[in-house]
N, C-alpha and C positions, 0 to 999 in steps of 0.2 A: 090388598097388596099382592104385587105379584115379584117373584124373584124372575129376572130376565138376564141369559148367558149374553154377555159384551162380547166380542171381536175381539182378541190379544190381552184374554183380562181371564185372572185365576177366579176372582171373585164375581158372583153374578148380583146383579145391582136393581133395590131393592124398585119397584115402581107403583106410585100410588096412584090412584083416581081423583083427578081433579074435583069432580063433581062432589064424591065423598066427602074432601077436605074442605071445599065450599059449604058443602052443604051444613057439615058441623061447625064449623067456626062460624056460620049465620047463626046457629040458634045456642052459641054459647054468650051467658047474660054475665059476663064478668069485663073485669077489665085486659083480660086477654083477648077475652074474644071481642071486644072495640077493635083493640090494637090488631089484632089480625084480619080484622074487615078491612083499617082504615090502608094495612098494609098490600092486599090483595087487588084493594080497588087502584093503591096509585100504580102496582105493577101492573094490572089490567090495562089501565087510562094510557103507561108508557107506550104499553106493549102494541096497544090498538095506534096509540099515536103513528110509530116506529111503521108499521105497516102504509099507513096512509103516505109515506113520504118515498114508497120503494117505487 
């Protein structure tokens, strides 16, 4: 995590690594870490989608 100063902002906002956040929700064996797979893959699949159409 890294704290990063915003433009017009008191507070500096935190910033995570994707890869990081990926990487551990792949090898959590719970039922969160389903839901955060199942969650990440349909934002991915949007996100790629969303790009294809620009």
């Amino acid at each position: 995590m890294q704290k990063m100063p915003i433009a017009h902002s008191d507070k500096p906002v935190a910033l995570y690594s994707l890869d990081v956040i990926i990487s551990v929700g792949s090898r959590v064996k719970s039922q969160h870490g389903t839901q955060f797979r199942q969650w990440a893959t349909k934002r991915l699949k949007d996100y790629l989608a969303g790009l294809r159409h620009q």
